[in-house]
N, C-alpha and C positions, 0 to 999 in steps of 0.2 A: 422660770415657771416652778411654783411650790410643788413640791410629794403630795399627795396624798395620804392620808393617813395610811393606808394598809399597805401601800408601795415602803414609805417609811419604816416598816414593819421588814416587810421584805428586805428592805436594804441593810439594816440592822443584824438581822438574822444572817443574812449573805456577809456583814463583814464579822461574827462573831464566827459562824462555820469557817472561813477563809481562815483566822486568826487558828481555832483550834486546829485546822489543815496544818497548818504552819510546822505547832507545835509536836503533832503527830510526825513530822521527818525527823525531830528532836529523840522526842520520848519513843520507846519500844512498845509503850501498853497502849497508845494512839496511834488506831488506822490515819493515814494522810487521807486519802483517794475519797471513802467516806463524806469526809466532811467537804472535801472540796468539791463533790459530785452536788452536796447540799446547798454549798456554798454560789455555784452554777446555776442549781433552782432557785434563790433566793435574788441576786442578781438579774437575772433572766424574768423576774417579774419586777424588776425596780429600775435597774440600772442598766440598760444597751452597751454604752459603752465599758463598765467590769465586765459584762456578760463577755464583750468581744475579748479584751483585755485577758483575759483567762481562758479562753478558747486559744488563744494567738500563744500563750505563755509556753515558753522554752521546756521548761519541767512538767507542767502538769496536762496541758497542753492536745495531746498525741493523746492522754490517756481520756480526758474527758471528751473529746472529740469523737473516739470510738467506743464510746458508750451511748450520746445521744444520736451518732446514727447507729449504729449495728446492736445498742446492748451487750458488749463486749468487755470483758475483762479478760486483761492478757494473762497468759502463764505465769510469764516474773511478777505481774500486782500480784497475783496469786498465792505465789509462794512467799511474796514477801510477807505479806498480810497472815498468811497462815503460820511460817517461821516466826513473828513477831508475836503472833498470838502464845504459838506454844511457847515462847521462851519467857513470856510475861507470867504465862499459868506456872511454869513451872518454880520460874522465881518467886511467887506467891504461895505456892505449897512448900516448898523447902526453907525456903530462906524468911520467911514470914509469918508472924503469929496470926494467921488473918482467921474474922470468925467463920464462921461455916456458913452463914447465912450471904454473907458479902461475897464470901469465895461460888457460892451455890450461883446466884446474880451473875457473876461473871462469867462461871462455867456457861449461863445461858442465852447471853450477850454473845459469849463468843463461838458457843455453836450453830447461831441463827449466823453469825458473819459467815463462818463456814460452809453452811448449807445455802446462804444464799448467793455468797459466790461461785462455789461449786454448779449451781442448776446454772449459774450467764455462759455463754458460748466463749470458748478462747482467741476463736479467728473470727473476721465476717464473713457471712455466706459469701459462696462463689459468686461470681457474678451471673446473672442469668442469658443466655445466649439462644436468641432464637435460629431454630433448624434449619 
């Protein structure tokens, strides 16, 4: 059975987020979690089984799992994300001739990652238990 065009789209998009996920375990200036959170929306309207495929996955797995139930980012995505932030700014102010405008961009990129990680929950709620 043929895509659709906008499935097509979708699926495109899910393996180009996947592919930049990738590169983000590599590089320090690229969140992983990010794109592979995108990567899961993209999928998830083209592709069942990558959808399942990347839920099931060994690595990333655990973590997108508890984001689409709970909204959830854990401590260590936290700190990693944020460790890798700051270590990327700072080797871009010191060790880089970067213009002020490009560097302004990413100060603001990476304080919306900041603040939007920070507002997600670290655990899921309790379970709820009736009396």
């Amino acid at each position: 059975m043929p895509l659709a065009p906008l499935r097509w789209l979708y699926f495109v998009l899910g393996c180009a987020f996947f592919a930049i996920g990738v590169a983000g375990i590599i590089l320090p200036a690229v969140p992983a979690t990010p794109f592979m959170l995108l990567a899961l929306w993209g999928w998830s309207r083209s592709s069942p089984r990558l959808e399942a495929w990347l839920l099931a996955h060994r690595v990333f797995g655990p973590t997108l799992r508890a984001w689409r139930a709970h909204r959830v980012i854990s401590w260590r995505a936290k700190a990693i994300a944020w460790g890798s932030m700051a270590t990327s700014l700072i080797y871009l102010i010191v060790w880089k001739d970067t213009a002020w405008w490009i560097l302004a961009i990413v100060i603001a990129v990476m304080a919306y990652g900041v603040w939007f990680m920070a507002r997600c929950p670290s655990r899921p709620p309790p379970p709820v238990t009736d009396a």
